[in-house]
C-alpha positions as protocol buffer text, in pm:
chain_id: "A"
residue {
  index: 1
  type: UNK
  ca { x: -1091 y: 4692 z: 922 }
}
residue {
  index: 2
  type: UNK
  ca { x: -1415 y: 4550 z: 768 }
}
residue {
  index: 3
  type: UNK
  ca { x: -1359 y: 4170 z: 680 }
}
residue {
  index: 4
  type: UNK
  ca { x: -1528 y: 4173 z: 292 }
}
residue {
  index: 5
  type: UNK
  ca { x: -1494 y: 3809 z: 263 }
}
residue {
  index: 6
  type: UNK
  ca { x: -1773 y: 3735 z: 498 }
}
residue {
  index: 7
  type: UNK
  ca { x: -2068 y: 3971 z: 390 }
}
residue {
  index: 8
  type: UNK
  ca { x: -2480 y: 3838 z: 475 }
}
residue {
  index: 9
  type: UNK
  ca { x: -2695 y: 3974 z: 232 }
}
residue {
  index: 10
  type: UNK
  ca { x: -3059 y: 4083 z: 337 }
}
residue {
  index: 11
  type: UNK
  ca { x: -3322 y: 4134 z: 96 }
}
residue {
  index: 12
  type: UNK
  ca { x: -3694 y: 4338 z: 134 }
}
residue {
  index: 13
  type: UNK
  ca { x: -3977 y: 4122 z: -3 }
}
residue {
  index: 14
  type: UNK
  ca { x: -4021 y: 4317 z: -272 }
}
residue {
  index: 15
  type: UNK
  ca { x: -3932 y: 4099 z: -651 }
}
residue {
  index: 16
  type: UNK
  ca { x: -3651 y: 4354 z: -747 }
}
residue {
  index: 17
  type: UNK
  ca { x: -3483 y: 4326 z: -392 }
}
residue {
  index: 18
  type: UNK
  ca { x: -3528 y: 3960 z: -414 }
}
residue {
  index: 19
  type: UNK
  ca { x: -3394 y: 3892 z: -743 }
}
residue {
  index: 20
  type: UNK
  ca { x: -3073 y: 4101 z: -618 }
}
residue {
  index: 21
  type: UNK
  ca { x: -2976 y: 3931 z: -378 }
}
residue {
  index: 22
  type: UNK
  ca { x: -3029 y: 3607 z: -527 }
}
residue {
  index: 23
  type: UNK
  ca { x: -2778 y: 3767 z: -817 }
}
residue {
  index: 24
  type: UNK
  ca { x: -2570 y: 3895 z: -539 }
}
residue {
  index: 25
  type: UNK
  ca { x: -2534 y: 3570 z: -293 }
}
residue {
  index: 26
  type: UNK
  ca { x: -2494 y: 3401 z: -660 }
}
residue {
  index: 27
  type: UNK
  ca { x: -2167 y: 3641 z: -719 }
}
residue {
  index: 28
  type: UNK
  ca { x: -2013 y: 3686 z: -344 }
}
residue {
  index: 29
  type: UNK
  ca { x: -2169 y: 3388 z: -138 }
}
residue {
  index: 30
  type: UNK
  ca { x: -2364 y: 3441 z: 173 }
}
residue {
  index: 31
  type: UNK
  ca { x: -2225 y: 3448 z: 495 }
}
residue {
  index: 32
  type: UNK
  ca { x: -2475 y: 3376 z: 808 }
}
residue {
  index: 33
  type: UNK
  ca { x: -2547 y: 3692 z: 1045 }
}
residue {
  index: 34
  type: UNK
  ca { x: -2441 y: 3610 z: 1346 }
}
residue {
  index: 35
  type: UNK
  ca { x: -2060 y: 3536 z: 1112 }
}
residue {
  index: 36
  type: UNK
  ca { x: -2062 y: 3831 z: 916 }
}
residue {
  index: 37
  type: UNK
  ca { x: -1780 y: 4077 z: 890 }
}
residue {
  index: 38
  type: UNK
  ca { x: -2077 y: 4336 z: 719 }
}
residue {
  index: 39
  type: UNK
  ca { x: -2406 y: 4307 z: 591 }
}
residue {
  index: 40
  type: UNK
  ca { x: -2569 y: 4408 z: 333 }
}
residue {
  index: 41
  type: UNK
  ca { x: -2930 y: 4539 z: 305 }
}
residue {
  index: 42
  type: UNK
  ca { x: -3110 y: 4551 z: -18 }
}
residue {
  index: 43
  type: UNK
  ca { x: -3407 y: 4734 z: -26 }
}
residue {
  index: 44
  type: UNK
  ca { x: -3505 y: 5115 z: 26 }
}
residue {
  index: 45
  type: UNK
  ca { x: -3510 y: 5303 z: 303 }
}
residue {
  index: 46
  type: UNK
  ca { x: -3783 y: 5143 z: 533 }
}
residue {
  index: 47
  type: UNK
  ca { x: -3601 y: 4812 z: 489 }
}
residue {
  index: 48
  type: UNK
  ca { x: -3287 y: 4962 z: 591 }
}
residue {
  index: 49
  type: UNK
  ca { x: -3427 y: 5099 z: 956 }
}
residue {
  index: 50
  type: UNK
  ca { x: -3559 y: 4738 z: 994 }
}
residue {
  index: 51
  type: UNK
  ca { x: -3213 y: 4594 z: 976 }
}
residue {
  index: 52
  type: UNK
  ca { x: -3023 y: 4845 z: 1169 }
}
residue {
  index: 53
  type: UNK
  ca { x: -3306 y: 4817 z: 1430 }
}
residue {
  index: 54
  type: UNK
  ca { x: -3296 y: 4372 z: 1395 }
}
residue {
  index: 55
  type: UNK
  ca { x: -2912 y: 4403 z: 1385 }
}
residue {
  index: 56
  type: UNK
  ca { x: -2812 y: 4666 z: 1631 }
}
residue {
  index: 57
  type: UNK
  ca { x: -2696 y: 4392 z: 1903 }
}
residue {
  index: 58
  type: UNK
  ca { x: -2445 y: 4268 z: 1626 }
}
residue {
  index: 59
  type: UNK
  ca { x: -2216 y: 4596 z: 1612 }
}
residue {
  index: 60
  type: UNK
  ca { x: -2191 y: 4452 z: 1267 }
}
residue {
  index: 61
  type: UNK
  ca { x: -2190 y: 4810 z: 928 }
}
residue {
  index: 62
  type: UNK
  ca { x: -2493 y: 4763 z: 760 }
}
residue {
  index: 63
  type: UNK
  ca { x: -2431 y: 4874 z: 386 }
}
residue {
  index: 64
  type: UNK
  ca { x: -2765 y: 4974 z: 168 }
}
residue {
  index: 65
  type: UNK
  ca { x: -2804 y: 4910 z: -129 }
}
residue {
  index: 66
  type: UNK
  ca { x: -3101 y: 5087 z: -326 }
}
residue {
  index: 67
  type: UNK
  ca { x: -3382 y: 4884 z: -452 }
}
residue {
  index: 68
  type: UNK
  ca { x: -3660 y: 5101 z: -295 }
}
residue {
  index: 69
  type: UNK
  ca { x: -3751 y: 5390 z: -408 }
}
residue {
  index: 70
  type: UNK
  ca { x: -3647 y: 5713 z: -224 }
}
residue {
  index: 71
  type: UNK
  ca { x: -3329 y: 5556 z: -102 }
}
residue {
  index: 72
  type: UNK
  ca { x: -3146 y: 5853 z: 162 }
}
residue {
  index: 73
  type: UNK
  ca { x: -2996 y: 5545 z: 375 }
}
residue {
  index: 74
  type: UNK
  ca { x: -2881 y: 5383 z: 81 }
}
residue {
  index: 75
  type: UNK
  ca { x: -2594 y: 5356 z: -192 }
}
residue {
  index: 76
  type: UNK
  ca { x: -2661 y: 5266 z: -533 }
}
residue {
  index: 77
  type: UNK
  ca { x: -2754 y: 4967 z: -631 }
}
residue {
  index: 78
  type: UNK
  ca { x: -2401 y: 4777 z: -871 }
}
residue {
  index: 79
  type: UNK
  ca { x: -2331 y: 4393 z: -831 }
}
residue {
  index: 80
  type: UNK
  ca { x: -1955 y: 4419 z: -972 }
}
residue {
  index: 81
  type: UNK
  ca { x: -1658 y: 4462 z: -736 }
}
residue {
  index: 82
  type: UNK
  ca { x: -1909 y: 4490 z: -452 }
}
residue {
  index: 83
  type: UNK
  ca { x: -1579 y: 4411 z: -234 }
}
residue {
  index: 84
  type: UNK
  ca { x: -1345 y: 4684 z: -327 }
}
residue {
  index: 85
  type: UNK
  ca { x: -1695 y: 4926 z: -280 }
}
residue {
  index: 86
  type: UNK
  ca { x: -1735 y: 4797 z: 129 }
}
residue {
  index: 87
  type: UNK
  ca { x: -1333 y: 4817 z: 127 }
}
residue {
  index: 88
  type: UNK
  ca { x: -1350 y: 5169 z: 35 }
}
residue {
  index: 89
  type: UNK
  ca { x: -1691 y: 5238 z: 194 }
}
residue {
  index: 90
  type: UNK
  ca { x: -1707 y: 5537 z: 497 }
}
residue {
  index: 91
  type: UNK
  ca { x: -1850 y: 5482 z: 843 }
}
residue {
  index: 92
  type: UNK
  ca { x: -2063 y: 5700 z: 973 }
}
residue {
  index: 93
  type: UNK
  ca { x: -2234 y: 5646 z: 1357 }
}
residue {
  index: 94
  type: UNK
  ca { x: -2574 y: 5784 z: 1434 }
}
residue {
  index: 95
  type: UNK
  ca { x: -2725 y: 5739 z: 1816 }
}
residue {
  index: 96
  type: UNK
  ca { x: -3164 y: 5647 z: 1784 }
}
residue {
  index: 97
  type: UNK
  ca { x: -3405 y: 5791 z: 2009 }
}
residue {
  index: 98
  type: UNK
  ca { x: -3575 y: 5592 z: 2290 }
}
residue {
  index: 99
  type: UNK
  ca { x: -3917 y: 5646 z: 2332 }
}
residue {
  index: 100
  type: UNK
  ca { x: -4135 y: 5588 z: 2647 }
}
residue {
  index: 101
  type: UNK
  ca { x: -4481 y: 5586 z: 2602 }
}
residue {
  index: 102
  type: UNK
  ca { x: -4728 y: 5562 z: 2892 }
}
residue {
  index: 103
  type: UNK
  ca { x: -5113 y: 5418 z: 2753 }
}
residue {
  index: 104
  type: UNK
  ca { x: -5476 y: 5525 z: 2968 }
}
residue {
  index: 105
  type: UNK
  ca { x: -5438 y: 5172 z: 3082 }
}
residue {
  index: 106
  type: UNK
  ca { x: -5127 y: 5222 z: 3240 }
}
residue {
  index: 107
  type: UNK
  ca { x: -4878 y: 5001 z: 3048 }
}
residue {
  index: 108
  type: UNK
  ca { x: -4555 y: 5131 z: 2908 }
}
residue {
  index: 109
  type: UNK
  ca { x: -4414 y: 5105 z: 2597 }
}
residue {
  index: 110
  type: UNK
  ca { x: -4048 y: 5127 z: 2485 }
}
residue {
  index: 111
  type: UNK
  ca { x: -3872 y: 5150 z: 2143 }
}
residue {
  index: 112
  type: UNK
  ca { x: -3562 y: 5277 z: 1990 }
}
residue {
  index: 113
  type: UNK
  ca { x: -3645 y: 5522 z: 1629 }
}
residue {
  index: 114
  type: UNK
  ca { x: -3327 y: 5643 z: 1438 }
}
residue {
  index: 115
  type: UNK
  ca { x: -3544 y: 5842 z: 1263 }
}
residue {
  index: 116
  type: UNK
  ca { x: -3813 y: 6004 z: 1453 }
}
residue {
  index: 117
  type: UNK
  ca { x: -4075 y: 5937 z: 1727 }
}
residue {
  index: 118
  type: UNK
  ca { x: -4371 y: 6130 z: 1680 }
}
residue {
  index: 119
  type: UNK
  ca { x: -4740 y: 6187 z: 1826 }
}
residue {
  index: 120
  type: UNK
  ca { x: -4997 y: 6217 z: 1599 }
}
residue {
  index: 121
  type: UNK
  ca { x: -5362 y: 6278 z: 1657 }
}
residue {
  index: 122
  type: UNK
  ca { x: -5565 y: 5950 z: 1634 }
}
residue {
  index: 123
  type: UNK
  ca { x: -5931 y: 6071 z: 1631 }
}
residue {
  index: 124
  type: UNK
  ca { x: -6135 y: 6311 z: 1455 }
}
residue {
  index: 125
  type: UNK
  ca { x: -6034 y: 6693 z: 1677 }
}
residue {
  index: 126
  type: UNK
  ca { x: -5679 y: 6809 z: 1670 }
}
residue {
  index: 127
  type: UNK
  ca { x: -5480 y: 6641 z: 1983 }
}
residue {
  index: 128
  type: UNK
  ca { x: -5384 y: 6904 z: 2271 }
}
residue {
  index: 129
  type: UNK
  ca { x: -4969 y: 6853 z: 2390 }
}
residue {
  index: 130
  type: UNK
  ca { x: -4823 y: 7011 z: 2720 }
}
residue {
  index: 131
  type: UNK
  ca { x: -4411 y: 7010 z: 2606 }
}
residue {
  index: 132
  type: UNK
  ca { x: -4137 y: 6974 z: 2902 }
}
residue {
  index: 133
  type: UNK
  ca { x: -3786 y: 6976 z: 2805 }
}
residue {
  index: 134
  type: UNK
  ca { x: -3585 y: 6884 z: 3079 }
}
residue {
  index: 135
  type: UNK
  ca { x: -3834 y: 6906 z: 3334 }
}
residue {
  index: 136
  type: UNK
  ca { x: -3959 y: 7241 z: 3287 }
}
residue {
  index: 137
  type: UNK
  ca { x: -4282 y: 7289 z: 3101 }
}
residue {
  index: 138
  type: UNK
  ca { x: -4176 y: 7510 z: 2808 }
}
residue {
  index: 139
  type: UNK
  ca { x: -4596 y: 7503 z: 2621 }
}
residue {
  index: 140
  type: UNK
  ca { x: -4848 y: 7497 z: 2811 }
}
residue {
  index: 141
  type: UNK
  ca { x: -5056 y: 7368 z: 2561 }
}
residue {
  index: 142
  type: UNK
  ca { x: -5036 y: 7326 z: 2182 }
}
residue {
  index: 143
  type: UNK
  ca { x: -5295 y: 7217 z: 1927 }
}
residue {
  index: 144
  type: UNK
  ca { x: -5238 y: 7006 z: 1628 }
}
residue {
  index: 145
  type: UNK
  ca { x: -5218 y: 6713 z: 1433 }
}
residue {
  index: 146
  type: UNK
  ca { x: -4949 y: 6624 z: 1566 }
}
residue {
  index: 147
  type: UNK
  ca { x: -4546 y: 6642 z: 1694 }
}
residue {
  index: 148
  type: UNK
  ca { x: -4238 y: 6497 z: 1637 }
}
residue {
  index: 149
  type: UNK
  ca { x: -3900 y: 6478 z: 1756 }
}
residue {
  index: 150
  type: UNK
  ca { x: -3594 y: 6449 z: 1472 }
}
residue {
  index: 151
  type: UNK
  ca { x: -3236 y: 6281 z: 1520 }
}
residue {
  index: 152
  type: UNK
  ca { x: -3053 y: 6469 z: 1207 }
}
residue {
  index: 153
  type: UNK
  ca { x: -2997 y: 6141 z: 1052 }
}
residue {
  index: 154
  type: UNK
  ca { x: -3445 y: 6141 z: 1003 }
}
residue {
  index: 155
  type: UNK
  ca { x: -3447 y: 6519 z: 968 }
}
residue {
  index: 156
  type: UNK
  ca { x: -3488 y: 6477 z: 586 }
}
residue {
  index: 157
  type: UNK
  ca { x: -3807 y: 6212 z: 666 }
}
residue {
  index: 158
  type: UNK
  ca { x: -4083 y: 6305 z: 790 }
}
residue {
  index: 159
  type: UNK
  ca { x: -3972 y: 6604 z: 1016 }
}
residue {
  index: 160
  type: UNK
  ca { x: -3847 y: 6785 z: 695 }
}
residue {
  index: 161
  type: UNK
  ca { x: -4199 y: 6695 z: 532 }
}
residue {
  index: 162
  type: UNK
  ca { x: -4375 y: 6867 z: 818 }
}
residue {
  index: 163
  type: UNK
  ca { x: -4139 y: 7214 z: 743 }
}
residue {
  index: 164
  type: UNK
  ca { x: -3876 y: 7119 z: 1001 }
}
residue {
  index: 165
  type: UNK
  ca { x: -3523 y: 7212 z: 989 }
}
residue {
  index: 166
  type: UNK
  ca { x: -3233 y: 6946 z: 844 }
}
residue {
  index: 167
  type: UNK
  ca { x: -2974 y: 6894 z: 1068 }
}
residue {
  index: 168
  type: UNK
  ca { x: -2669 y: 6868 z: 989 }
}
residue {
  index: 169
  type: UNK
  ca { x: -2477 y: 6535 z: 1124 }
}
residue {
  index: 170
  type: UNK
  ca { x: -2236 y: 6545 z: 1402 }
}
residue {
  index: 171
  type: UNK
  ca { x: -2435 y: 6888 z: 1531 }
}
residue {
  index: 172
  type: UNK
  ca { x: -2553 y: 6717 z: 1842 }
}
residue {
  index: 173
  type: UNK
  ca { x: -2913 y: 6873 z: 1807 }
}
residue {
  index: 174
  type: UNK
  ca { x: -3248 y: 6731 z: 1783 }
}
residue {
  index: 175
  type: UNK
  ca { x: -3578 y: 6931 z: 1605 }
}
residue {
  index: 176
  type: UNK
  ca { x: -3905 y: 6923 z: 1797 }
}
residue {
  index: 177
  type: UNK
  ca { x: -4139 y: 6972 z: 1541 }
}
residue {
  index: 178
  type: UNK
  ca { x: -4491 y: 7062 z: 1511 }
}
residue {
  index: 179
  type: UNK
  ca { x: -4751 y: 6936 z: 1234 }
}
residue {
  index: 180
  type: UNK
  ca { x: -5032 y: 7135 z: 1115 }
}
residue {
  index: 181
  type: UNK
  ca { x: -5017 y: 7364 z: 1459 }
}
residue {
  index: 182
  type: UNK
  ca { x: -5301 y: 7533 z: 1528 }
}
residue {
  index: 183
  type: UNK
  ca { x: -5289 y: 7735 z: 1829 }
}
residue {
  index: 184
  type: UNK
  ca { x: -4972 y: 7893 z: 1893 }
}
residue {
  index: 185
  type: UNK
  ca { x: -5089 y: 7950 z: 1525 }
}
residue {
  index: 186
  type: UNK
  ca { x: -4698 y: 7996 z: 1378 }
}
residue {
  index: 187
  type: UNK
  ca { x: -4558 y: 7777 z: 1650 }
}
residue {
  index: 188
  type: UNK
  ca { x: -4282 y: 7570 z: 1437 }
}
residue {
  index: 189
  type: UNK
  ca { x: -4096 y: 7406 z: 1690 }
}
residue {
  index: 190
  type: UNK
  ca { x: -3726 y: 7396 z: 1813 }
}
residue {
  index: 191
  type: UNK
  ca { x: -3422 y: 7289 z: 1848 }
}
residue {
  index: 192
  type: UNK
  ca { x: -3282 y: 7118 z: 2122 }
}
residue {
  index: 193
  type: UNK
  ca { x: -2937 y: 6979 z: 2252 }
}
residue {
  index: 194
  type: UNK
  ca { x: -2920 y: 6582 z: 2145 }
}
residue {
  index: 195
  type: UNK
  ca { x: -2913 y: 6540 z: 2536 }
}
residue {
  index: 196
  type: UNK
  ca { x: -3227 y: 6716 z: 2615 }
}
residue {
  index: 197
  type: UNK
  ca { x: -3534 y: 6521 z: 2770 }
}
residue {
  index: 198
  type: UNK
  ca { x: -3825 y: 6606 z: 2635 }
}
residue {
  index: 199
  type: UNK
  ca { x: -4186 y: 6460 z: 2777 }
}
residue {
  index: 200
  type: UNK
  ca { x: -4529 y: 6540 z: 2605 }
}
residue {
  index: 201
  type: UNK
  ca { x: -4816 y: 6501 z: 2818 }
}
residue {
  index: 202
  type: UNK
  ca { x: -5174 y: 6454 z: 2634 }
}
residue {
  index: 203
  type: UNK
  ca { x: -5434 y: 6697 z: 2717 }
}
residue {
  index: 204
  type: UNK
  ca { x: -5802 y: 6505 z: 2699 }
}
residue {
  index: 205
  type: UNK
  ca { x: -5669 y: 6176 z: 2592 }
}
residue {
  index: 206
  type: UNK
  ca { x: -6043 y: 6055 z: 2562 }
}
residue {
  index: 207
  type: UNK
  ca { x: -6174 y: 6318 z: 2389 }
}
residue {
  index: 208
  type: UNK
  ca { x: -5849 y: 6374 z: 2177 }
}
residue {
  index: 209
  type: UNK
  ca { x: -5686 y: 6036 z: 2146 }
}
residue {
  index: 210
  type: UNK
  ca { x: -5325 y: 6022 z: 2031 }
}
residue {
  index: 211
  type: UNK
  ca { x: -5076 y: 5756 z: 1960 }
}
residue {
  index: 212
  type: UNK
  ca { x: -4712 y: 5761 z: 1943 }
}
residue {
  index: 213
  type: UNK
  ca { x: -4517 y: 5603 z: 1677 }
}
residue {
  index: 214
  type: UNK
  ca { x: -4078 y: 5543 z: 1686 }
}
residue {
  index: 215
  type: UNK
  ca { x: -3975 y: 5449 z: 1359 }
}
residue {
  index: 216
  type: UNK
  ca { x: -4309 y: 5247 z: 1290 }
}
residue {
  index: 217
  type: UNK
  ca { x: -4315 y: 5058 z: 1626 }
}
residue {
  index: 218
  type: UNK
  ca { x: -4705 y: 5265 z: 1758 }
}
residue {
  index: 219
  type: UNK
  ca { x: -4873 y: 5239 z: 2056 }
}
residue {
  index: 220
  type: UNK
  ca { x: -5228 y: 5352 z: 2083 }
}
residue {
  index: 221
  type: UNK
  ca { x: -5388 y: 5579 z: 2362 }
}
residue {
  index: 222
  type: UNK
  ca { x: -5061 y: 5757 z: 2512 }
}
residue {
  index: 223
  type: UNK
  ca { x: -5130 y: 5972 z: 2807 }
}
residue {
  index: 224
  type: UNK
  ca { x: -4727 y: 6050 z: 2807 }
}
residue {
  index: 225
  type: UNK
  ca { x: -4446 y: 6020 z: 2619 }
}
residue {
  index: 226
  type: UNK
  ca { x: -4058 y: 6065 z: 2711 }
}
residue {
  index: 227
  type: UNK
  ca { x: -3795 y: 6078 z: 2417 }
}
residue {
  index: 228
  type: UNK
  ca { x: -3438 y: 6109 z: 2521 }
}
residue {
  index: 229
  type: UNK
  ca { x: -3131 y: 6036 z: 2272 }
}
residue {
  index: 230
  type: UNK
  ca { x: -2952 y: 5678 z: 2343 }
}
residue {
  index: 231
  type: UNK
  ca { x: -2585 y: 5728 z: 2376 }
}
residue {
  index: 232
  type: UNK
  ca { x: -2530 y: 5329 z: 2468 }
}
residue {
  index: 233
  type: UNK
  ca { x: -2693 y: 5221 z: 2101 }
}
residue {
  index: 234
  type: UNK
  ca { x: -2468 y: 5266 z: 1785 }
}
residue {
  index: 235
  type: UNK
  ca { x: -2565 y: 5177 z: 1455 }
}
residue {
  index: 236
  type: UNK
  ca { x: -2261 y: 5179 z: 1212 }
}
residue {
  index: 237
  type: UNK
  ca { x: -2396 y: 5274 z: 853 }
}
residue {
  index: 238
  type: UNK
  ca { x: -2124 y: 5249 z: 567 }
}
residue {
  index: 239
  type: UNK
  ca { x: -2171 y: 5497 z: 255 }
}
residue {
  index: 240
  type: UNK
  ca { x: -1956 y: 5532 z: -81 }
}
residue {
  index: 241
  type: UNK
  ca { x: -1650 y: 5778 z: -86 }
}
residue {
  index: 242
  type: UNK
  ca { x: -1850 y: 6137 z: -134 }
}
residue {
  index: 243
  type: UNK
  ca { x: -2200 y: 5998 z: -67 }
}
residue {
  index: 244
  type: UNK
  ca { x: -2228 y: 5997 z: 331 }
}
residue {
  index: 245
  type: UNK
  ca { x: -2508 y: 6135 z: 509 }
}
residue {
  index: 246
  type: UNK
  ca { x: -2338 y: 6471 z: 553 }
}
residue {
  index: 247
  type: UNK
  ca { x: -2315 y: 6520 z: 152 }
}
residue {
  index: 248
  type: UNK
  ca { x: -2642 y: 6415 z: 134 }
}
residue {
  index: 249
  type: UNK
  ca { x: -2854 y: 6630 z: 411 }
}
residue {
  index: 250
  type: UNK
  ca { x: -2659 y: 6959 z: 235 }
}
residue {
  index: 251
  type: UNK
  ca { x: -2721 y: 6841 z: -104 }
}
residue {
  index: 252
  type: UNK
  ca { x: -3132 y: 6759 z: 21 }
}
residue {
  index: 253
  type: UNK
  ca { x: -3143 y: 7140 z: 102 }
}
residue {
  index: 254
  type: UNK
  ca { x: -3046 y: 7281 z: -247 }
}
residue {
  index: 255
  type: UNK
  ca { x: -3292 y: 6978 z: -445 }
}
């Protein structure tokens, strides 16, 4: 049972998530982090991956708050009875991605995305993918801008932007998606089990430079890149009664 005595209020830098949380920590108090029985992010929805991602060793609910713009992640934005809201609120648990990206120079890079990690072209020609899912090459080679792999909790993000499918949460699926494919010409992607491994390799990383990006954490020049789901990482979001992330990925697909 959440303890909604002791909430720590985050804030984006932004004036209007400023100014509510001073109205809020004004109202409630503010309890430090490390202390807090839930915490409360005020922002949009960038600012709410930052804090799950900062937070994540706390196994402390983050609870959004909208003072962005889009606002998927978040609930709307009320200072009165703020308590009986997080009292009320529903839990739901999403697993990120890890991403393992190998540079030309031969250092690795790691990072978790709950969204999506994606490769995207990072020079003037279309970049040039070899796909393996577990193991076994499944494309030889595709050409495009770019590719992505989706948790469903990101399938409304930038996967759904670049015509993949939502996912429903809870399916235990992930969407490999492609942007702006150009040879296979209609290639769209697919769907995969959450536990597949899937590894792109970069075809004429000179000539066609890529980079690989998890939830805004890049690195440039990737030769490789390994994405597997991370069952030992939980982030705990909390949603209004009606409003969780199931709700709103069917209610996204009839907008």
């Amino acid at each position: 049972m959440l303890d909604v005595n002791k909430i720590s209020f985050l804030a984006s830098d932004t004036d209007v998530a400023c100014e509510a949380r001073a109205a809020m920590v004004d109202s409630y108090g503010d309890t430090p982090l490390e202390e807090a029985g839930v915490i409360v992010a005020l922002g949009g929805d960038g600012f709410m991956l930052q804090t799950l991602h900062a937070t994540q060793h706390l196994d402390t609910p983050v609870y959004g708050m909208n003072c962005g713009t889009v606002g998927f992640l978040m609930n709307e934005y009320h200072e009165p009875k703020l308590r009986d809201r997080l009292a009320e609120a529903v839990e739901e648990d999403i697993n990120p991605l890890r991403m393992k990206a190998i540079r030309e120079d031969g250092t690795v890079h790691e990072a978790l995305a709950i969204n999506e990690v994606s490769l995207l072209r990072a020079g003037s020609q279309a970049a040039k993918l070899r796909i393996f899912v577990d193991g076994r090459e499944r494309l030889e080679e595709l050409v495009c801008d770019g590719a992505l792999v989706s948790t469903p909790a990101g399938s409304t993000a930038y996967n759904y932007s670049a015509h993949g499918p939502i996912l429903p949460i809870g399916s235990e699926v992930l969407a490999l998606t492609a942007m702006s494919a150009f040879r296979p010409r209609r290639w769209r992607g697919a769907l995969l089990p959450k536990a597949a491994k899937v590894r792109f390799e970069v075809l004429q990383p000179k000539k066609r430079p890529v980079m690989a990006d998890a939830d805004g954490r890049s690195a440039g020049n990737v030769v490789s890149v390994e994405i597997t789901s991370e069952p030992n990482v939980t982030h705990r979001i909390l949603f209004d009664p009606g409003h969780g992330l199931e709700e709103r990925l069917i209610r996204e697909q009839f907008a």
